[in-house]
TORLO-664370 format. One record per residue: z, y, x of N, C-alpha, C, O in turn; residue in one letter. Coordinates in steps of 0.2 Angstrom, whole numbers, padded with zeros to 4 digits, always signed. Atoms other than C-alpha are relative to their C-alpha. Layout:
// residues N
ZYXZYXZYXZYXA;...
//
This chain:
// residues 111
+0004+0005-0004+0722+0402+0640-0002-0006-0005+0003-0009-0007X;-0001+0006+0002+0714+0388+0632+0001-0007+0003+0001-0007+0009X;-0003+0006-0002+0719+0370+0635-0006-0004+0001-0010-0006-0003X;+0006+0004-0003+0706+0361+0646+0001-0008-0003-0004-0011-0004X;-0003+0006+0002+0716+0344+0640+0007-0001-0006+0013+0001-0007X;-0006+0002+0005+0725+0338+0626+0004-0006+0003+0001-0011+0004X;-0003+0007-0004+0738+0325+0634+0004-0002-0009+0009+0002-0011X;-0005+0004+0004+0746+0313+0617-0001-0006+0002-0005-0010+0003X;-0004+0007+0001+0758+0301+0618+0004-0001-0005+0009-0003-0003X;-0003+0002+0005+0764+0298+0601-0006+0000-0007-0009+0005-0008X;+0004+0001+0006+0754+0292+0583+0001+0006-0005-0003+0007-0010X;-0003-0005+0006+0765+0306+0573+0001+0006+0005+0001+0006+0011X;-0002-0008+0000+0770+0324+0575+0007+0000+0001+0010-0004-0002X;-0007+0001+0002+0788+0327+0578+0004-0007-0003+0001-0012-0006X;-0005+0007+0001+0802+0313+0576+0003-0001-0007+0003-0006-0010X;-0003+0001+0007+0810+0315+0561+0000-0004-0006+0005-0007-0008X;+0003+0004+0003+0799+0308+0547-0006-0002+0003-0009+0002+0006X;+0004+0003-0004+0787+0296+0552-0007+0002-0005-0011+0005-0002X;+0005+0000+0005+0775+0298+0535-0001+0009+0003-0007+0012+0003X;+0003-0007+0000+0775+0317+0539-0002+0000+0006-0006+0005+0007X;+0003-0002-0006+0772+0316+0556-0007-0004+0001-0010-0002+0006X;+0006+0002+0002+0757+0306+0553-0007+0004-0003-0013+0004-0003X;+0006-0004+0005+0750+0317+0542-0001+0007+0004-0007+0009+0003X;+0000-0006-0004+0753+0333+0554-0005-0003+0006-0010+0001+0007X;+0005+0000-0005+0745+0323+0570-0008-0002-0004-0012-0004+0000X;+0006+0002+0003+0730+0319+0558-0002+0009-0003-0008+0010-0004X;+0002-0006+0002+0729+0337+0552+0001+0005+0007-0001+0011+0006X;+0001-0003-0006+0730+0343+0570-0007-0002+0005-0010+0000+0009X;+0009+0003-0006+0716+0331+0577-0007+0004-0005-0012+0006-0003X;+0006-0002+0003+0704+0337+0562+0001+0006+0001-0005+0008-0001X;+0001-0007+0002+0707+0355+0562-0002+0003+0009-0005+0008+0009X;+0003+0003-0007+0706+0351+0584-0007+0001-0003-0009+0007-0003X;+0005-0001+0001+0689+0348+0577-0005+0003+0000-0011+0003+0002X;+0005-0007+0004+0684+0363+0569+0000+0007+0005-0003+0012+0004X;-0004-0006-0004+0691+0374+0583-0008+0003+0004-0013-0001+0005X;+0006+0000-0003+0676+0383+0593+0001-0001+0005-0002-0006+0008X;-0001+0003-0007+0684+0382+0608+0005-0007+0003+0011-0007+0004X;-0003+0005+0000+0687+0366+0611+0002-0003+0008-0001-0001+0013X;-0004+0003-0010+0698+0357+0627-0007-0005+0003-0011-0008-0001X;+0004+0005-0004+0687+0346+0637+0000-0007-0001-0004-0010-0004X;-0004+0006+0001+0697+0330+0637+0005+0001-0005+0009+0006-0005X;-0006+0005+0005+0709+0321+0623+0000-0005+0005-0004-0008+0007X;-0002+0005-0002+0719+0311+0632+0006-0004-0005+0011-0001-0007X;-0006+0002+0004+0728+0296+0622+0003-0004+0005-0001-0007+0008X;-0006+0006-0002+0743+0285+0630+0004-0002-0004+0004+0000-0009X;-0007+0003+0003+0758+0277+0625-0002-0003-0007-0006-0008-0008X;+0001+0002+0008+0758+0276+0606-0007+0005-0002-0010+0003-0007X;+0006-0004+0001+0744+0288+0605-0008-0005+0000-0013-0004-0004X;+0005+0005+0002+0731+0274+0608-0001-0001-0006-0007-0002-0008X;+0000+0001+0008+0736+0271+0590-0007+0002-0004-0011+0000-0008X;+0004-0008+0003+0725+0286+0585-0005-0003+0000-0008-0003-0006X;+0007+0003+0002+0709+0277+0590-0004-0006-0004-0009-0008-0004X;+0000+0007+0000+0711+0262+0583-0003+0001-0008-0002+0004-0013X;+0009+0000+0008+0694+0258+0568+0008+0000-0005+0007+0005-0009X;-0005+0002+0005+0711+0254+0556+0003+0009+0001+0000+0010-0004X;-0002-0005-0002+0718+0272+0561-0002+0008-0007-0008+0009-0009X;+0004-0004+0004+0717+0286+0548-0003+0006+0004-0007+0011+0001X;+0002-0005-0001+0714+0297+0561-0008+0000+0007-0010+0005+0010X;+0006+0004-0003+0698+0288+0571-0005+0006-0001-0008+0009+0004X;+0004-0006+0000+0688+0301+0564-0003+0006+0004-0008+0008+0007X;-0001-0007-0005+0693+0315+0570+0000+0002+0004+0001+0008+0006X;+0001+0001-0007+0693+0308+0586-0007+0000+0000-0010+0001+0005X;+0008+0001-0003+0674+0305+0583-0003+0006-0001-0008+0007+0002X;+0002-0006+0001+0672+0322+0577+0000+0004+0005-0005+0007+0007X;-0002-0001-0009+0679+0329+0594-0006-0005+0005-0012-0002+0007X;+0004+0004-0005+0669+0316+0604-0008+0000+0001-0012-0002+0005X;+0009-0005+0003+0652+0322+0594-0002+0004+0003-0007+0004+0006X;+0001-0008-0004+0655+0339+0601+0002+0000+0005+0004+0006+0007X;+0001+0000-0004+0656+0333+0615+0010+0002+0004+0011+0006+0009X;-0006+0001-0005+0674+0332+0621+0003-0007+0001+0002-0012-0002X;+0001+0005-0004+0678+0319+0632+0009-0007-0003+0014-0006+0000X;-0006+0004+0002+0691+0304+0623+0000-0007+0005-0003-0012+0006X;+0000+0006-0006+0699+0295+0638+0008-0003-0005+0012+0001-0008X;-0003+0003+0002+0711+0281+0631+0003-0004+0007-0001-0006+0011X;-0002+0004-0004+0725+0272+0642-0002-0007+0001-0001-0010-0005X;-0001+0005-0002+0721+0255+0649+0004-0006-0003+0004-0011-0006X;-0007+0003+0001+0737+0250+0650+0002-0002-0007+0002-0007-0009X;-0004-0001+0006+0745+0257+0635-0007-0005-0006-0004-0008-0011X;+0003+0004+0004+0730+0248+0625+0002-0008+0001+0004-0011-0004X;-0003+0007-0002+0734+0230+0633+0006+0001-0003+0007-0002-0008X;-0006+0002+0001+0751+0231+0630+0001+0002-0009+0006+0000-0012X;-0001+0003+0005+0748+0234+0612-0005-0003-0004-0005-0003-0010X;+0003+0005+0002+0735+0222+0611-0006+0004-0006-0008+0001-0011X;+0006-0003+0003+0721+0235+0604-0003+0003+0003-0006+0008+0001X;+0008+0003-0006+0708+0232+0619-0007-0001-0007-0012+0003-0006X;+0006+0001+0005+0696+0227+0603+0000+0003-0006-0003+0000-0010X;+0000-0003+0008+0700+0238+0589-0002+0008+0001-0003+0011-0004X;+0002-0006-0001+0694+0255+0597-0007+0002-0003-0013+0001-0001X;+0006-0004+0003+0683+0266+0586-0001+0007+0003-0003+0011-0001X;+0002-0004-0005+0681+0281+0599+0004+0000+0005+0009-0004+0005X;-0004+0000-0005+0686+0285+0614-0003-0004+0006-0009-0006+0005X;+0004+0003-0007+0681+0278+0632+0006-0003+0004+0009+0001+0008X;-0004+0003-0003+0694+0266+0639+0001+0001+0009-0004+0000+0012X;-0001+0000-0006+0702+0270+0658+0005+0000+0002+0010-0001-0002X;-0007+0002-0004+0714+0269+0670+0005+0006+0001+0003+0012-0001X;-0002-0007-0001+0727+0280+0675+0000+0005+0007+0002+0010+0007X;+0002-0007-0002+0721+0287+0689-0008+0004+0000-0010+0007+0005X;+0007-0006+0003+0705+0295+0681+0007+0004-0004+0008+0010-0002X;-0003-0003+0004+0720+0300+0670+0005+0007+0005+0005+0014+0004X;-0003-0006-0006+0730+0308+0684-0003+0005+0004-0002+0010+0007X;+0004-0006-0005+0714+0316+0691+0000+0006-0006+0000+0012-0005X;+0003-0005+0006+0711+0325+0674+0006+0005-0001+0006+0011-0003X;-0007-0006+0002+0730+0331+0674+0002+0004+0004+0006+0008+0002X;+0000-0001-0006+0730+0335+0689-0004+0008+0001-0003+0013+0005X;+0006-0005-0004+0716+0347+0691-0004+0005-0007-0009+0008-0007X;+0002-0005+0007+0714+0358+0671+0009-0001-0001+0013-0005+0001X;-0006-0001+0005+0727+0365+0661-0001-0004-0006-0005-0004-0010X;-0002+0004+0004+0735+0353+0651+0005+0003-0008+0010+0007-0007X;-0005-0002+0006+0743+0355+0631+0002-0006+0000-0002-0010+0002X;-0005+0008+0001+0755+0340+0629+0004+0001-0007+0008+0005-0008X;+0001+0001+0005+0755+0334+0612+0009-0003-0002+0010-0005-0008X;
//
C-alpha cells in the first residue's frame, strides 16, 4: 500500500550521528521526489519544520515534491516555537487540526 502521508518529526534520519542522518533525510526527500507514486501530503512538525527552512539543504526537495503536486503542510506551532515563521521556502504553514484531519483519515508513513 502506498503512503497517502509522510508524517516527519525530526531534521535527521536515525539518532546516532547527526551529520549522517542529515545526509539520509536529505537523500530520502530527494529520491521521495523521483518516486512515481507519490504520498499526497508531507507533513513536517517538531524539528522537521527545520527541513523547510530557505537556509535548509533540504528546501529543495521539498519544492520538488510540492511542484508535483504534493501537498507540504508545516506545523504552526512547531515553527513559532523555533522562531522560523519567516524563513519558509516551501511548504504551506497550518494548524494542527488540518493536521489531525490528514492523520486521521489516509494511511500515514511516520518518518
Amino acid at each position: 500500500m502506498v503512503s497517502e502521508a509522510v508524517l516527519i518529526g525530526s531534521d535527521v534520519l536515525g539518532s546516532s550521528d547527526e551529520k549522517l542522518g542529515k545526509l539520509l533525510m536529505s537523500n530520502f526527500l530527494r529520491l521521495l521526489g523521483q518516486r512515481q507514486d507519490l504520498p499526497r501530503y508531507v507533513i513536517l512538525w517538531n524539528c522537521g519544520v527545520k527541513l523547510a527552512s530557505v537556509n535548509s539543504e533540504t528546501v529543495d526537495h521539498l519544492k520538488v515534491l510540492q511542484d508535483r503536486g504534493v501537498e507540504i503542510i508545516l506545523c504552526r506551532t512547531c515553527l513559532e516555537y523555533f522562531g522560523l515563521e519567516d524563513t519558509i521556502g516551501a511548504g504551506e504553514i497550518d494548524g494542527m487540526v488540518r493536521i489531525q484531519d490528514v492523520l486521521t483519515t489516509h494511511h500515514v508513513l511516520t518518518v
